[in-house]
C-alpha positions as CSV (number, residue, x, y, z in Angstrom):
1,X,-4.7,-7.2,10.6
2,X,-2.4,-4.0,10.5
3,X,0.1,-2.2,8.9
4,X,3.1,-4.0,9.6
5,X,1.3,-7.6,9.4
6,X,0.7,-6.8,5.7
7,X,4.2,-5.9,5.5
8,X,5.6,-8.8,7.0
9,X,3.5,-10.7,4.8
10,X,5.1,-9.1,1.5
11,X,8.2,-10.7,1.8
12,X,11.8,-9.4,1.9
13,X,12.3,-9.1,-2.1
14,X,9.0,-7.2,-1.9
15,X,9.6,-4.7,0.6
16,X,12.8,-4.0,-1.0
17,X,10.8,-3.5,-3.8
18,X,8.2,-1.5,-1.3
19,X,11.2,0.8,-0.3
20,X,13.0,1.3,-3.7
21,X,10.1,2.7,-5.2
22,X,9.1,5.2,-1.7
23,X,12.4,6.4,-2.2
24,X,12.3,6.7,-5.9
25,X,10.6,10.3,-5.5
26,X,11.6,13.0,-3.2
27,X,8.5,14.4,-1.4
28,X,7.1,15.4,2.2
29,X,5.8,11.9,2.7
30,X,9.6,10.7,2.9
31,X,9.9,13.1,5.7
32,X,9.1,10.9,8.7
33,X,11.2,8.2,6.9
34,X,14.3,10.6,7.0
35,X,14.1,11.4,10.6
36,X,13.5,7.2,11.6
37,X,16.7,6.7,10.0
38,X,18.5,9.8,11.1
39,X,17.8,8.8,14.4
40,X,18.2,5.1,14.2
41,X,22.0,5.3,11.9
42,X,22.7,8.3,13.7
43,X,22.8,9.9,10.3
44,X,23.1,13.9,9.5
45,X,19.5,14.2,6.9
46,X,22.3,15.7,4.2
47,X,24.0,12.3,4.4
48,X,21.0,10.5,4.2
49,X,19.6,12.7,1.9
50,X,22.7,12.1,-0.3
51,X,22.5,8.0,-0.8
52,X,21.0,6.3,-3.2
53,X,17.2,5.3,-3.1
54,X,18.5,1.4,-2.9
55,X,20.3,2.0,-0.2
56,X,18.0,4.1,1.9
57,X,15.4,1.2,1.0
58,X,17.8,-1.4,2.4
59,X,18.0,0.8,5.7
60,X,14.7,1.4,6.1
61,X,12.7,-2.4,5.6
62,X,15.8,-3.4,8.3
63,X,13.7,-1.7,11.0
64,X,10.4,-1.7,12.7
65,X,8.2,1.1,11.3
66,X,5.5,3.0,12.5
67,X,1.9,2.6,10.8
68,X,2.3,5.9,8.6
69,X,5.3,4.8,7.4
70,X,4.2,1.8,6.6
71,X,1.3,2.6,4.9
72,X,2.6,4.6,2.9
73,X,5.1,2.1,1.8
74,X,2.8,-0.5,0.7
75,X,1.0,2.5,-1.3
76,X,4.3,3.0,-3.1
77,X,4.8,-0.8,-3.9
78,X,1.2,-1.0,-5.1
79,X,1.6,1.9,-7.3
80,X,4.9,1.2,-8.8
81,X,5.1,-2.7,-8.8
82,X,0.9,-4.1,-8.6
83,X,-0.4,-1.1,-10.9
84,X,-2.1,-3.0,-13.4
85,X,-3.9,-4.8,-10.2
86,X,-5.0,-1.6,-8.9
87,X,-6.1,-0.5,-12.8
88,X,-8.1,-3.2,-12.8
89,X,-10.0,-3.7,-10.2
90,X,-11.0,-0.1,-9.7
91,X,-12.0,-0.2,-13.6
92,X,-14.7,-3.7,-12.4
93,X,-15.8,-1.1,-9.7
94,X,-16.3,1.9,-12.2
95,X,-14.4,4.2,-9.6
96,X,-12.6,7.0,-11.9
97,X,-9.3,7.5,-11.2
98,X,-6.0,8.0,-13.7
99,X,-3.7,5.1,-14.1
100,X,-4.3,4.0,-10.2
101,X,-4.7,7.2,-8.7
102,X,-8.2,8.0,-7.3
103,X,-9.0,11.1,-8.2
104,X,-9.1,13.4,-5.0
105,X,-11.5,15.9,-6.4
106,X,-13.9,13.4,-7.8
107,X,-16.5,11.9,-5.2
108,X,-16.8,8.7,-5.3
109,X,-19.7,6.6,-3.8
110,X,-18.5,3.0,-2.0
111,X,-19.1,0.1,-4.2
112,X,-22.5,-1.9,-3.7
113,X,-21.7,-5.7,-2.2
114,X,-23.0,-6.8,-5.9
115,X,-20.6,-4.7,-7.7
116,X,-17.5,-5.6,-5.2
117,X,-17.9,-9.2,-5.6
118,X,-17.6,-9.1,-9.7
119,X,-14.9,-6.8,-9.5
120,X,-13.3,-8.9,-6.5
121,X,-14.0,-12.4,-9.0
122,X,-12.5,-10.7,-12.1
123,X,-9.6,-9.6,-10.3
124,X,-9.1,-13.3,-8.5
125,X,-9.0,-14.7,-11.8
126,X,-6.4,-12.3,-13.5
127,X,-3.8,-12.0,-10.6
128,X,-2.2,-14.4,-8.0
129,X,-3.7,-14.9,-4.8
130,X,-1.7,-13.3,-2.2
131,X,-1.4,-10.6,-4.8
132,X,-4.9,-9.8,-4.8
133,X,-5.4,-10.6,-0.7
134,X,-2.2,-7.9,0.0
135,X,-3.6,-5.5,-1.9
136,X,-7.5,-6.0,-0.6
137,X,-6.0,-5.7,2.8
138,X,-4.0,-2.6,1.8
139,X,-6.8,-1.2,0.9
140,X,-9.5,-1.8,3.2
141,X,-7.4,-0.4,6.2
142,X,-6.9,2.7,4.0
143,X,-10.4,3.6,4.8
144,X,-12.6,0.7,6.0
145,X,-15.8,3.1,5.6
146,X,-15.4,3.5,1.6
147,X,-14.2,-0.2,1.2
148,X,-16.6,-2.2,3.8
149,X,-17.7,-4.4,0.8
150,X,-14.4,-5.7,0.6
151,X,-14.8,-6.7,4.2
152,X,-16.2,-9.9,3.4
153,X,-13.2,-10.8,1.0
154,X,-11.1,-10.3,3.7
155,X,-9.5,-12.8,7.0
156,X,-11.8,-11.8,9.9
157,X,-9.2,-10.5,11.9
158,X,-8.6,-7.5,9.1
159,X,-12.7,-6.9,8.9
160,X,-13.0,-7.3,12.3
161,X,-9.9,-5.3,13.7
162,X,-11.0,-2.1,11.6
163,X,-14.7,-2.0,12.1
């Protein structure tokens, strides 16, 4: 599975979502972002720069995105819209982090296959399905090393294509 599979499989209402909220902060990651639709709307960046974060969302889930892009789209609809998802699970796993965030100065050691599959049932049973199966997927192509417990809650062709 990739990138833009997982964001196909969001669901338009969702990735407006997705964009709303990767707009709703200015920062470097929007870079890339503002160039695509520069170049696409043949847009100046100060007009761009200038519209609202709805609109620039609207603009953006219209096109065909690269992988970074994308990535870090679905990172910005997890952490705005599926927070409590991401709260919880990483609480089952007993990763630290703060409020979502994993903590990028903490070192963290991958979850055991024992300790994934509790946190994996618990989460199951709190959240909808596809919820849960986005947001594994998100996840495990983030860094398939860290997460390769979760590779056997996954479709084959997401384990498989990032082995």
């Amino acid at each position: 599975m990739t990138y833009n599979e997982v964001w196909r499989a969001l669901g338009p209402e969702d990735r407006l979502k997705a964009g709303e909220a990767f707009w709703a902060e200015n920062g470097p990651q929007q870079q890339g972002a503002m160039q695509l639709l520069a170049k696409r709307y043949s847009f100046r960046p100060k007009t761009l720069k200038a519209l609202s974060a709805e609109r620039k969302a609207r603009m953006l889930v219209e096109l065909t995105l690269p992988p970074d892009i994308t990535m870090l789209l679905l990172a910005a609809f997890h952490l705005t819209h599926r927070r409590q998802l991401l709260i919880d699970f990483l609480d089952a796993l007993g990763i630290v982090h703060k409020e979502g965030f994993l903590d990028e100065n903490t070192e963290a050691t991958p979850p055991t296959a024992e300790t994934m599959g509790k946190a994996v049932e618990m989460v199951k049973g709190k959240y909808p399905a596809r919820e849960v199966q986005i947001y594994f997927e998100t996840l495990y192509m983030q860094d398939p090393g860290f997460w390769k417990e979760l590779g056997a809650y996954l479709p084959e062709k997401t384990a498989a294509g990032n082995e």
